[in-house]
C-alpha positions as CSV (number, residue, x, y, z in Angstrom):
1,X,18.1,37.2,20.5
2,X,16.1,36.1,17.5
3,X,19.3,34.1,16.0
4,X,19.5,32.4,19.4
5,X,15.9,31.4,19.4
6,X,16.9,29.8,15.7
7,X,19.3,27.7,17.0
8,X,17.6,26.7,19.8
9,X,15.0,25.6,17.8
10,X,17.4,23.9,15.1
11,X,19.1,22.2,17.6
12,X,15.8,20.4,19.0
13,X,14.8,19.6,15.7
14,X,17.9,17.7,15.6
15,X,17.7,15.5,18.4
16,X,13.9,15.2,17.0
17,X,15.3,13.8,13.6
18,X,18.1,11.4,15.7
19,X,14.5,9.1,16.3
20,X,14.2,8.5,13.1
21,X,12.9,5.4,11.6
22,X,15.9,2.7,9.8
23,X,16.1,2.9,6.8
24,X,14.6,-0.7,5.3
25,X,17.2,-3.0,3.0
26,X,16.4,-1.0,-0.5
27,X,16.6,2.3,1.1
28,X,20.4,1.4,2.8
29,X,21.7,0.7,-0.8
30,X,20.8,3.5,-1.9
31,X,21.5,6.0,0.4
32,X,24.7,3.8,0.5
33,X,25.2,4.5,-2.8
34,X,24.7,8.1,-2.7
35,X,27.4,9.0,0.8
36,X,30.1,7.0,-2.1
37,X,29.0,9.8,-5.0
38,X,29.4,12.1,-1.8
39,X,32.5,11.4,-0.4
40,X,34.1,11.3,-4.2
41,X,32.7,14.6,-4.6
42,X,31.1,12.5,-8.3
43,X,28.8,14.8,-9.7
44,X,28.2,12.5,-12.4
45,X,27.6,9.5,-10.0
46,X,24.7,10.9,-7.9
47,X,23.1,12.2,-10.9
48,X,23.2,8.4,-11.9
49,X,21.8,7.4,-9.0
50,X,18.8,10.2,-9.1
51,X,16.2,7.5,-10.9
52,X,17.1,5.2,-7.9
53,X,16.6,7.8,-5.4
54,X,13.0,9.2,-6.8
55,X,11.7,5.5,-6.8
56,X,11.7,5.8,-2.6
57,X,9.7,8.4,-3.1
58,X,6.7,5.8,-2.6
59,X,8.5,2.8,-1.2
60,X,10.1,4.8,1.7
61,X,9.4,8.6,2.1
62,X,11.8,8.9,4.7
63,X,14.5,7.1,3.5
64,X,13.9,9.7,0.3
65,X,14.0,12.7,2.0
66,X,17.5,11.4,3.9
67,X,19.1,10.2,0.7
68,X,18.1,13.8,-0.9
69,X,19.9,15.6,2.3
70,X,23.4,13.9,1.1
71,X,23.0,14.7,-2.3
72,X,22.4,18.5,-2.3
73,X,25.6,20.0,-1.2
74,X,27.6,18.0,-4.3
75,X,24.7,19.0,-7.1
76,X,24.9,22.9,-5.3
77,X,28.3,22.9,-6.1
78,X,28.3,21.8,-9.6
79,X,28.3,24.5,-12.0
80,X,27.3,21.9,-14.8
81,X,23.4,22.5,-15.9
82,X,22.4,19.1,-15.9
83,X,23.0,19.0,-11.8
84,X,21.5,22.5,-11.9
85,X,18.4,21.4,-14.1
86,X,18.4,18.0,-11.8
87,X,18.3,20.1,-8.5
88,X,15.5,22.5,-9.7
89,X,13.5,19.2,-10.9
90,X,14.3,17.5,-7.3
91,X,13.1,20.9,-5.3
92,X,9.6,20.4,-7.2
93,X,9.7,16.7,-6.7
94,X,10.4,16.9,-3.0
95,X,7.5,19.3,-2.3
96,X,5.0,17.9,-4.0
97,X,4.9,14.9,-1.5
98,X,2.6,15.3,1.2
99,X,3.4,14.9,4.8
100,X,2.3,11.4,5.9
101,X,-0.7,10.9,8.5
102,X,1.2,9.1,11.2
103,X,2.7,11.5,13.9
104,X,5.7,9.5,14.6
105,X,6.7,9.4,10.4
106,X,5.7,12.7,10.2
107,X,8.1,14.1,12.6
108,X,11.2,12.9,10.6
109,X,9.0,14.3,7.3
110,X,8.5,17.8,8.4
111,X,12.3,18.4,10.3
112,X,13.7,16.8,6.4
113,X,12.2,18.7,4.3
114,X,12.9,21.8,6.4
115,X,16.6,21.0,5.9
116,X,16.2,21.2,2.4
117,X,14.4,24.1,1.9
118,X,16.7,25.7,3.8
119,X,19.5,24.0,1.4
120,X,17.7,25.3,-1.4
121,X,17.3,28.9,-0.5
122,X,21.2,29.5,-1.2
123,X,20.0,29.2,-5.0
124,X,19.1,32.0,-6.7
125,X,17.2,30.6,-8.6
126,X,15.1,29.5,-5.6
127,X,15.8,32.4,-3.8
128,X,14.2,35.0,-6.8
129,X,12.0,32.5,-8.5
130,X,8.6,32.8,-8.2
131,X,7.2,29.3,-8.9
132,X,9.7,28.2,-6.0
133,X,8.9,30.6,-3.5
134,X,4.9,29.6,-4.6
135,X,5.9,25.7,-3.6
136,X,7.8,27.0,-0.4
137,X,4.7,28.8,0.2
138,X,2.0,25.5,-0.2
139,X,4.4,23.6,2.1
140,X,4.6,26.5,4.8
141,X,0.5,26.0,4.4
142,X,0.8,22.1,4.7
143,X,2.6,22.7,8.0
144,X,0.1,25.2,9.4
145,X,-2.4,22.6,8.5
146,X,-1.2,20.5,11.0
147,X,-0.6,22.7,13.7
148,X,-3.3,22.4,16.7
149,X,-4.3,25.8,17.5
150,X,-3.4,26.9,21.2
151,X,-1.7,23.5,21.6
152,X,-0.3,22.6,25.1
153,X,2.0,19.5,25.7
154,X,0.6,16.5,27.3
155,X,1.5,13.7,29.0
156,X,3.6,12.9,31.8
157,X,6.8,11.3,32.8
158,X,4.7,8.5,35.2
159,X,2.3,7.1,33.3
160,X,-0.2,5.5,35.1
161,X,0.5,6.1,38.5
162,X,-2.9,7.2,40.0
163,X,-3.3,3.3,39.1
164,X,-0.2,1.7,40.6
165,X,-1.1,4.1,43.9
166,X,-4.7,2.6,43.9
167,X,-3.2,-0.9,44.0
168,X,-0.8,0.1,46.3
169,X,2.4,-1.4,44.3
170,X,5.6,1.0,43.2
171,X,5.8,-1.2,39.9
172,X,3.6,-2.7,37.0
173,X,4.7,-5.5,37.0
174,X,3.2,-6.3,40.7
175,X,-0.4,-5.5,39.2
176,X,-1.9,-8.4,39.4
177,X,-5.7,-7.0,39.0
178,X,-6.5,-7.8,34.8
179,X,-8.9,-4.4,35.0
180,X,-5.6,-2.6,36.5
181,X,-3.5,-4.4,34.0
182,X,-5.4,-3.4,31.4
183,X,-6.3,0.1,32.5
184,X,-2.1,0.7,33.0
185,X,-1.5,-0.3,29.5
186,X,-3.7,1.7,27.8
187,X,-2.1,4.8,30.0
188,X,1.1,4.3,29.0
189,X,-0.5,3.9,25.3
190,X,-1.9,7.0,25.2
191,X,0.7,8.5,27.6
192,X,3.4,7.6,24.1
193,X,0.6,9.1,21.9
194,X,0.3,12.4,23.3
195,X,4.4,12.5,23.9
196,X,4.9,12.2,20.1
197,X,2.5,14.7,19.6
198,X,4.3,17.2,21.1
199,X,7.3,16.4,19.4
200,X,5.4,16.6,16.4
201,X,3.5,20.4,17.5
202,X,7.4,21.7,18.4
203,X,8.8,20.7,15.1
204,X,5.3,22.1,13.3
205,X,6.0,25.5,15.2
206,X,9.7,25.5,14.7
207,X,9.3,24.7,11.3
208,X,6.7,27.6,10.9
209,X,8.7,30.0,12.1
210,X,11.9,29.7,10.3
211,X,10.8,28.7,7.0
212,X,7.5,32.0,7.4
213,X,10.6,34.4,7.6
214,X,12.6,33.5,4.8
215,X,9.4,33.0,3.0
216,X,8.2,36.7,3.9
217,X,12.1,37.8,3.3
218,X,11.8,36.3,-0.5
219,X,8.6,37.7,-1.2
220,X,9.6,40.8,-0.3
221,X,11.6,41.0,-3.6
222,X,8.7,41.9,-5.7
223,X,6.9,44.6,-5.1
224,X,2.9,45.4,-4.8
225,X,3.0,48.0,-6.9
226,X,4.1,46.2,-10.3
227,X,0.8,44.8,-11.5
228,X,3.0,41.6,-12.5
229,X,3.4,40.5,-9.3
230,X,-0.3,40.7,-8.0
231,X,-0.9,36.9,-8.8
232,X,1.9,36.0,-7.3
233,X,1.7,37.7,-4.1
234,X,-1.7,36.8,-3.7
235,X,-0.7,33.0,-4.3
236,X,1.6,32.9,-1.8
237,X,-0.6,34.5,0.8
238,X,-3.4,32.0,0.1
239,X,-1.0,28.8,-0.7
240,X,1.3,29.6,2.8
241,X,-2.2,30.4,5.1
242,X,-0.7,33.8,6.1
243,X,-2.7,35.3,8.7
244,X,-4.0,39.1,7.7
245,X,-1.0,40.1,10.0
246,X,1.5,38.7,7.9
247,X,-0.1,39.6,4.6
248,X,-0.1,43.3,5.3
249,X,3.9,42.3,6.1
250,X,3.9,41.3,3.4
251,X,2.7,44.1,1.6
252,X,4.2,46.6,3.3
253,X,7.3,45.1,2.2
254,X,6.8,45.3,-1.0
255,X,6.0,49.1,-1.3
């Protein structure tokens, strides 16, 4: 049941991701550049192309994150240790940017980097590595930071019809009232708002949820009782924003 709930979940996220923003001029080259390196399979050629790819890490966080996506399955492959060193440098590099403030870019941000976590976790290295399971951790708190608590969808699918009732017309367009006019627009302003919020609280959740269980399920790997892993338990507790629930999980995990 819980694997169908998964893929439920993925499978919105997707059709969350398929609004995504286009990618601007800059960011098509590149990402143009890196599906060739792809679709040769040229290990060599998307590590060339790396330098180009970290420069939209400012310019265009979105078109980053995408161009990342196509490079990880050819770098995972590679048993060569600069594309394992580049991929372990990329991990760290693709945490360390913070979600952006606007709900519609953050939408695309959060469902992203989920991907690649999740790309990431069939490393071992990842997987058993405590500095990586620590950033996993900070980005599962980053998402719980913007997550509304007791959230409930708003908006509707008629925006603005109490005021298209009060003038008695079936269409906007036959307002011809300014105060109406006015008053309609800003409904179906705030009617988009509140619709892209809940796109944005689903992913937050769905996010939460997968990424908390594999989190938990790494963790789990070192136990309590070697005073070595104390710090490190305790980091990702505080760094993820596990709730005393989870954190006794945690721990009883690890006995």
């Amino acid at each position: 049941m819980k694997a169908l709930y998964l893929s439920s979940l993925m499978v919105i996220a997707c059709c969350v991701l398929s609004k995504a923003q286009p990618l601007n001029t800059e960011s098509k080259a590149t990402v143009a550049a890196v599906s060739r390196a792809v679709a040769s399979r040229d290990v060599q050629g998307v590590l060339r192309i790396l330098p180009s790819v970290e420069l939209l890490r400012e310019q265009d966080p979105e078109g980053y994150l995408r161009a990342v996506t196509q490079a990880l399955p050819v770098l995972r492959a590679s048993m060569s240790a600069d594309a394992k060193e580049s991929l372990l440098v990329l991990f760290s590099n693709v945490l360390e940017k913070p979600s952006p403030a606007d709900t519609g870019k953050a939408i695309a941000h959060f469902q992203l980097k989920r991907r690649i976590v999740l790309d990431y976790l069939n490393l071992e290295e990842v997987r058993g590595g405590k500095a990586h399971l620590t950033e996993i951790a900070r980005f599962v708190g980053e998402v719980r930071s913007r997550m509304i608590p007791g959230y409930s969808n708003r908006g509707t699918a008629q925006p603005g019809l109490d005021i298209l009732l009060q003038a008695g017309v079936r269409d906007a367009s036959f307002l011809t009232d300014p105060a109406q006019k006015e008053a309609y627009e800003k409904a179906v302003k705030d009617n988009e708002r509140d619709m892209t919020m809940n796109e944005l609280q689903l992913e937050l959740h769905s996010t939460n949820e997968i990424l908390t269980f594999h989190l938990l399920h790494c963790a789990a790997r070192f136990p309590a009782t070697n005073s070595e892993n104390t710090d490190f338990l305790r980091d990702v507790v505080k760094s993820a924003h596990l709730t005393a629930t989870e954190g006794e999980e945690l721990e009883a995990q690890n006995q």
